[in-house]
KOLRO-80721 format. One record per residue (C-alpha): residue number from 1; residue in three letters; x negated, y negated, z. Coordinates in nm, 3 decimals, padded with zeros to 5 digits. Each point is the difference from the previous one (the first is absolute). Example, Ala and Ser with C-alpha at 12.3 -4.5 7.8 and 13.67 -1.06 7.14 Angstrom:
% residues 2
SITE   k   r      px      py      pz
SITE   1 ala -01.230  00.450  00.780
SITE   2 ser -00.137 -00.344 -00.066
This chain:
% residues 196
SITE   k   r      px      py      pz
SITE   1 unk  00.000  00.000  00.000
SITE   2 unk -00.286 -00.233  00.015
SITE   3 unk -00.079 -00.252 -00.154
SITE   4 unk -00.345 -00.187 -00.034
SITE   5 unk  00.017 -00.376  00.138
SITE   6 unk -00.352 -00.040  00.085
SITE   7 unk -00.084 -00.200 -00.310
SITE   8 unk  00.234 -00.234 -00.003
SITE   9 unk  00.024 -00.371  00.250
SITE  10 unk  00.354 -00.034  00.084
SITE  11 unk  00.252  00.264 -00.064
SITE  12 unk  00.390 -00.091  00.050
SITE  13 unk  00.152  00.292  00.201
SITE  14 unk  00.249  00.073  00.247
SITE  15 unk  00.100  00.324  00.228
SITE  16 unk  00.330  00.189 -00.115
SITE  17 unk  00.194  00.355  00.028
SITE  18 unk  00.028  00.177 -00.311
SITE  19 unk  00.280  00.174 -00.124
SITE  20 unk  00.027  00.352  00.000
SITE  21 unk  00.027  00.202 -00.323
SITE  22 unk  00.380  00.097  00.099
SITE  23 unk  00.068 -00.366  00.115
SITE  24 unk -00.165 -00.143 -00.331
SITE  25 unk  00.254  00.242 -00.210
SITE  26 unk  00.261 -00.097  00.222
SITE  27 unk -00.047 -00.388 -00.094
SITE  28 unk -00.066  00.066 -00.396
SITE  29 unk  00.328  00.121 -00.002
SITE  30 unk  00.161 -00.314  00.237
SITE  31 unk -00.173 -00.217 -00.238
SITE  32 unk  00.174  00.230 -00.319
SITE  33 unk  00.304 -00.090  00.178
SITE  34 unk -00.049 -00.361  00.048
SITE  35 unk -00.127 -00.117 -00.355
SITE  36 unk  00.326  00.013 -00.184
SITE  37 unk  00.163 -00.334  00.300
SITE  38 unk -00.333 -00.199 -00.102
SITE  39 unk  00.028 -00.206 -00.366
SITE  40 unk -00.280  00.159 -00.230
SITE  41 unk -00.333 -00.115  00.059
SITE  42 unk  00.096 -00.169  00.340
SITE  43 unk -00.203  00.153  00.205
SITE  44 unk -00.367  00.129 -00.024
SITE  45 unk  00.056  00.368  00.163
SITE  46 unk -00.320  00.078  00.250
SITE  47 unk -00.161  00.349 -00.120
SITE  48 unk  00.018  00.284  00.222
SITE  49 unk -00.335  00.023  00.056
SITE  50 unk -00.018 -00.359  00.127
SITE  51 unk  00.309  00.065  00.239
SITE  52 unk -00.114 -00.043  00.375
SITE  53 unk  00.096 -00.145  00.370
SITE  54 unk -00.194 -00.264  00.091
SITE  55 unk -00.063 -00.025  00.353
SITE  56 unk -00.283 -00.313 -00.015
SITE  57 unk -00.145 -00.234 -00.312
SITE  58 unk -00.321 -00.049  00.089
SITE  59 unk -00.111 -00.247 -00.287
SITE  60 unk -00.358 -00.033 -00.138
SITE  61 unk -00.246  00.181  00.198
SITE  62 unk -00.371  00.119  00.003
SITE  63 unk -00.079  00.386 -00.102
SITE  64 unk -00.155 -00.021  00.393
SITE  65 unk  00.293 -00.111  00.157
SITE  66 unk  00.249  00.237 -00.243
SITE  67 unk -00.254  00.327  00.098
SITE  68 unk -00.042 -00.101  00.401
SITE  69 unk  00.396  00.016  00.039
SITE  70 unk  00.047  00.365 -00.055
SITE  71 unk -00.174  00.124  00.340
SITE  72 unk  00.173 -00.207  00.238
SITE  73 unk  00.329  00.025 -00.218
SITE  74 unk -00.061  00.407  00.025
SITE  75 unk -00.109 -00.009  00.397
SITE  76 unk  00.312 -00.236  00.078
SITE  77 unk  00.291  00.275 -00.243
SITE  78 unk -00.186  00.286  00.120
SITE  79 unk  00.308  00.070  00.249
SITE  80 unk  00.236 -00.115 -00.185
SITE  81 unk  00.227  00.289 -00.197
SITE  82 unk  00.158 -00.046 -00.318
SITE  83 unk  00.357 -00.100  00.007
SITE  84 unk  00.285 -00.035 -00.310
SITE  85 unk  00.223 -00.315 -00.070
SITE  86 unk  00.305 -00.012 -00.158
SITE  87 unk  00.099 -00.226 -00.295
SITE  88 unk  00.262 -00.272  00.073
SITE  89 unk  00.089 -00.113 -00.352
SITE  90 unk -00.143 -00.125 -00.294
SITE  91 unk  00.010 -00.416 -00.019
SITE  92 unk -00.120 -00.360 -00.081
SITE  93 unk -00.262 -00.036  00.258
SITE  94 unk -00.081 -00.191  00.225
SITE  95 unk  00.417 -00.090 -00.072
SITE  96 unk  00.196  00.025 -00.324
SITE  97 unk -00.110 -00.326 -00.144
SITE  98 unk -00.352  00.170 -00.029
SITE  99 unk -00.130  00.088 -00.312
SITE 100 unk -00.134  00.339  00.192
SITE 101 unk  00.177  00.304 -00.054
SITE 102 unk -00.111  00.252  00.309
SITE 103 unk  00.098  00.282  00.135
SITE 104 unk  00.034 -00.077  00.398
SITE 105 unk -00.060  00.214  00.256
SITE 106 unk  00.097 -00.002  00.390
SITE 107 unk -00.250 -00.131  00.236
SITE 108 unk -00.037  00.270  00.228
SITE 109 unk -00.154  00.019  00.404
SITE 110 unk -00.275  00.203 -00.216
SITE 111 unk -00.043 -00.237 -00.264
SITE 112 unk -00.039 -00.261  00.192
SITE 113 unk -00.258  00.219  00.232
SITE 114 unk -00.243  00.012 -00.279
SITE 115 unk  00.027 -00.359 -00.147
SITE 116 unk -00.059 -00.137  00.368
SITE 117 unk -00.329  00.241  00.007
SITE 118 unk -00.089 -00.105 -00.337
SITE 119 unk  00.030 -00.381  00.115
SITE 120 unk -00.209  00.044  00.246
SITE 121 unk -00.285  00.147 -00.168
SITE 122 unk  00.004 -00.289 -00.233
SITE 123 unk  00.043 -00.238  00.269
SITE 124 unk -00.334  00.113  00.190
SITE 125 unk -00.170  00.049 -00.385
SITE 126 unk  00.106 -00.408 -00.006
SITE 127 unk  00.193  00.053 -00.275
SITE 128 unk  00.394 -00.181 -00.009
SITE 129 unk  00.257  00.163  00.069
SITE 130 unk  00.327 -00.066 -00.186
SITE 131 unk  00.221 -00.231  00.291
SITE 132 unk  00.380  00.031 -00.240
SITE 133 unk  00.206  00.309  00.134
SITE 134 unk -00.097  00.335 -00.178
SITE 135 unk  00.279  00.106 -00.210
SITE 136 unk -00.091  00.369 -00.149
SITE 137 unk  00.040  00.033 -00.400
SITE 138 unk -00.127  00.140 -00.329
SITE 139 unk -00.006 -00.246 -00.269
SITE 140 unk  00.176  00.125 -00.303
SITE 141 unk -00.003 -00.212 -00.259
SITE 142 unk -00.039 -00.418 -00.032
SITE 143 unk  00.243 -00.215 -00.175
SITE 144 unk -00.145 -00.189 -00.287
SITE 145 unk  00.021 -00.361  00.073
SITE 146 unk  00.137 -00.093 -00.348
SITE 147 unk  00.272  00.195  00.008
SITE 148 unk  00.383 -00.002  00.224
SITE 149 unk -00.068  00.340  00.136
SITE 150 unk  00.283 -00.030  00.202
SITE 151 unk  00.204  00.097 -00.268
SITE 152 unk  00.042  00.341 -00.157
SITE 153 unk  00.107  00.115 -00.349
SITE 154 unk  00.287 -00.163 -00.130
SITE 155 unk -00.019 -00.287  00.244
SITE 156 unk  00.113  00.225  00.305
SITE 157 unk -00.114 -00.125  00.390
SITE 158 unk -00.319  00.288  00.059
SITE 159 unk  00.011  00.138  00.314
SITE 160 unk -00.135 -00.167  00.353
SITE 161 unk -00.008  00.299  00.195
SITE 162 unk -00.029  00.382 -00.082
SITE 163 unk  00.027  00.272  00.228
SITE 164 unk -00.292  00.256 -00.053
SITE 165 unk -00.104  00.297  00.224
SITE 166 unk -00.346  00.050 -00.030
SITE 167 unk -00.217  00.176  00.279
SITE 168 unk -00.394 -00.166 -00.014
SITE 169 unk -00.217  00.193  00.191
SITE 170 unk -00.297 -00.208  00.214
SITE 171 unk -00.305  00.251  00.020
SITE 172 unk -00.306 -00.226 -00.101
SITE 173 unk -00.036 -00.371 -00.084
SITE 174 unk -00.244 -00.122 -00.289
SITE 175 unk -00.202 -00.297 -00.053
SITE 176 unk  00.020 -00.127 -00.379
SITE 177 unk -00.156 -00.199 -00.202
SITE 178 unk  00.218 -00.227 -00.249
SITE 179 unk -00.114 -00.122 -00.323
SITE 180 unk  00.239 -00.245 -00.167
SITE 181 unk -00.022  00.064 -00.365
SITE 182 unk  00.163 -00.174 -00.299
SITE 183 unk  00.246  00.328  00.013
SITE 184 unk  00.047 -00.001  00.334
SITE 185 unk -00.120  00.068  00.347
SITE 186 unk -00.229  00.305  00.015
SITE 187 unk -00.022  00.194  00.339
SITE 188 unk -00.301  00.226  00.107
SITE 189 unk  00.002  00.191  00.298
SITE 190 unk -00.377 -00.054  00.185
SITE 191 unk  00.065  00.194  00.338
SITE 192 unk  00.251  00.192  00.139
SITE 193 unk  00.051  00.043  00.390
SITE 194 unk  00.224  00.337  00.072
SITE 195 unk  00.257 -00.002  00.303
SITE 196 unk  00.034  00.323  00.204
């Protein structure tokens, strides 16, 4: 899984759960569902293998800093067991005004378990640590800016709010490293830090 940072000055990265295989197949087929309410073209659909929960952006950082996070990340999880959440509907996000289409997902006693311990690892790293309420989601798919996604074919209202049941299972969180290219944002997983 990983991938060599140790040439480059600053790589943009942040720490995420990755989908499952079933959870991934599960989604393709939410998203199969969801195209036809969306006008064509509206919205630029995020690839599977780009699909993800992001627990912290941690901006620019140095391959030193990006390396020395995985040993205190792995000392502070190494109690902590894996857990599942369950889907709460498919959305606008952060409301339906947003031009983010996400899957959300509840914000359990375990969820927010890890997250604190993940905060607090950056915190004494001195990296920042997000301050808005962490709502739990996996971007789908963007609405393009030029267009009224907010209607569907033939003019029809699409839909705010879609009941899903999806199961996402929390065994390991990865640290990624995004590359924004002129086709979109390109995710690499670096390291990988396994829950019991």
């Amino acid at each position: 899984m990983k991938t060599d940072i140790t040439g480059d000055d600053l790589i943009r990265c942040f720490l995420a759960v990755p989908l499952a295989a079933q959870s991934s197949a599960l989604l393709d087929s939410a998203v199969t569902r969801l195209k036809p309410f969306y006008a064509e073209g509206s919205v630029r659909w995020v690839a599977a293998s780009n699909r993800h929960m992001t627990l912290a952006f941690l901006g620019d950082q140095s391959p030193e800093t990006v390396l020395c996070l995985q040993a205190p990340l792995q000392s502070a999880l190494a109690a902590v067991p894996a857990f599942v959440l369950e889907s709460v509907a498919v959305s606008g996000f952060p409301d339906a005004k947003s031009r983010i289409v996400a899957l959300e997902l509840e914000c359990t006693a375990a969820l927010k378990g890890l997250l604190s311990s993940v905060h607090a690892v950056l915190a004494r790293q001195g990296l920042a640590v997000e301050k808005r309420p962490y709502r739990p989601h996996v971007t789908l798919g963007r609405l393009d800016g030029r267009l009224d996604g907010r209607l569907g074919r033939g003019g029809s209202r699409r839909p705010l709010f879609q009941p899903v049941a999806i199961n996402m299972p929390v065994s390991s969180l990865v640290l990624y490293r995004s590359r924004l290219l002129p086709s979109g944002s390109e995710y690499e997983p670096v390291w990988e830090v396994a829950l019991i």
